[in-house]
Structures are given as structure tokens and as C-alpha cells.
C-alpha positions, 0 to 999 in steps of 0.5 A: 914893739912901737906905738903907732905914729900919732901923726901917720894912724891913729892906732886903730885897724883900717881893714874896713871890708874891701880896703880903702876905697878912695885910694891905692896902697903901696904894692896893692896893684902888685899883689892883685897882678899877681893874683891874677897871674896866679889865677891864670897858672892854674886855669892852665892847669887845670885845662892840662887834666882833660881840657874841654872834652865834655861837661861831666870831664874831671877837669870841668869844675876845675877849670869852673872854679878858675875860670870865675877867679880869673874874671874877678881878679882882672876886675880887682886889677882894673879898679885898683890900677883907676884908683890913686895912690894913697898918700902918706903910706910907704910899702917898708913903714906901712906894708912890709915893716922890718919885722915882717921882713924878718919873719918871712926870713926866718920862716924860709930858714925854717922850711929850708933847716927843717930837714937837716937839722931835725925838729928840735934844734930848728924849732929851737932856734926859731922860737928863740931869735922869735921870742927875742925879736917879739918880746924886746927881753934878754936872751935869758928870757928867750931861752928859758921861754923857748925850752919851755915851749919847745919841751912841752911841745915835744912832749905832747905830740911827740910823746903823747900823739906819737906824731913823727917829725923830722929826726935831723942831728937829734938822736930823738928816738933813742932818747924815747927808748931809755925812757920806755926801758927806764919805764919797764925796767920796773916791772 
């Protein structure tokens, strides 16, 4: 990973609550539109389970609730679209950095080769490209480090919780039985 540029931040964190204040970063008022917009669908679905019927309807909280993040969100857009925008700050370099590009793009691979491929080898990949990416080592690196992850993940919830996750192209389940026959064959 690289350092942070001396001439642009001075390293430490700029989460002070509620952001800065006397400024606009890059993609801040898009983010908070598209809050809104999100509170927005869901007032309308909540409204969809029994609209306005009486106070004790199942859909009375709902549309509550939703109602007070609609209000606040068009609060936030309205202050942040009065503020300036920062100066000095881009949405690639400070925002949405290549890495964090990257990791969206792999996490959407993820999602979509989870159910086709199975756990393991899409777990696999993932840890391997990640730890490439993160670490800056060799793939030899990667590799032993994401087998060794990925194996003692496995083997833990697999094997010990017995949690059930997508088989894929891995004939996981009959690697378990040898491995229970192995286990009574001894008895």
C-alpha cells in the first residue's frame, strides 16, 4: 500500500463526527440523493403492506420509521448541497481509490461464481487475487497463505459446525465420507 502524500493529508483519519464541516467532498451529495431516493422506496413499500388503514396496522411502524429517515435525509441533502465543494480532493484518489474499485469488482465476482462454482474454488480465488493485491508479495505467498486459510476455514464450519455451503464443482461431500469411512473402518 502507499503512504499517504504529504502534500495532500497528513496521515491521520478526517472521520471527525458529522464529516467536514465547511466543505463538500467529492460524490457526498450523491451519496446522500441517493440515500434519500432509498428512503423514499421504502416509504413506499411500506405503505404497499396496509397503507394508512388505522394506527395499530402492520404497516404503521414501518412507514414511521421511513417516514423519519425521509425527513432526515432531505435535511442532509439540503445542508450538503449549500455547502462548497472541497478543494484539493478527487473522487478516484481520495473517494473510490483503485483498490477500492478493485474490491468491489471482486466482491461482485464473488456473489455471482458462489453458486456455480461452489465455496471452495471461489473462495479460493478471492483469497488469492485479495491477498496478492493486499499483501504486494509473490504469488507463492498468496497461494500458501490463502490454502492455509481456506483449509482451516473449511474445516472449521464445514467439518466442526457442519455448516452447509455451496457444493459447486467440488465433490465436497464425498471427500467427508472417506474421511468418516477412514474414521469407522477402525472400529
Amino acid at each position: 500500500m502507499r503512504r499517504p502524500d504529504p502534500d495532500h493529508h497528513d496521515g491521520t483519519a478526517d472521520a471527525t463526527p458529522g464529516g467536514c464541516d465547511d466543505a463538500r467532498r467529492p460524490g457526498e451529495l450523491a451519496f446522500v440523493v441517493l440515500l434519500l431516493l432509498a428512503s423514499l422506496g421504502l416509504l413506499w413499500s411500506a405503505y404497499g403492506i396496509s397503507g394508512f388503514e388505522a394506527l395499530s396496522a402492520p404497516g404503521s411502524v414501518p412507514m414511521a420509521a421511513t417516514t423519519a429517515m425521509v425527513v432526515t435525509s432531505m435535511i442532509v441533502v439540503l445542508r450538503t448541497a449549500r455547502l462548497p465543494r472541497s478543494a484539493g480532493e478527487t473522487l478516484r484518489r481520495d473517494i473510490l481509490p483503485g483498490v477500492v474499485v478493485i474490491f468491489v469488482l471482486l466482491l461482485i465476482a464473488y456473489a455471482l461464481l458462489l453458486k456455480p462454482l461452489g465455496f471452495l474454488p471461489t473462495s479460493g480465488l478471492f483469497l488469492i487475487v485479495s491477498i496478492r493485491i493486499l499483501s504486494g508479495r509473490g504469488w507463492g505467498f498468496a497461494l500458501t497463505v490463502s490454502a492455509g486459510s481456506l483449509l482451516a476455514i473449511w474445516l472449521i464450519f464445514r467439518i466442526v459446525f457442519t455448516v452447509l455451503m455451496p457444493p459447486g464443482i467440488v465433490p465436497e461431500a464425498e471427500f467427508i465420507q472417506i474421511f468418516r469411512d477412514l474414521g469407522a473402518g477402525d472400529r
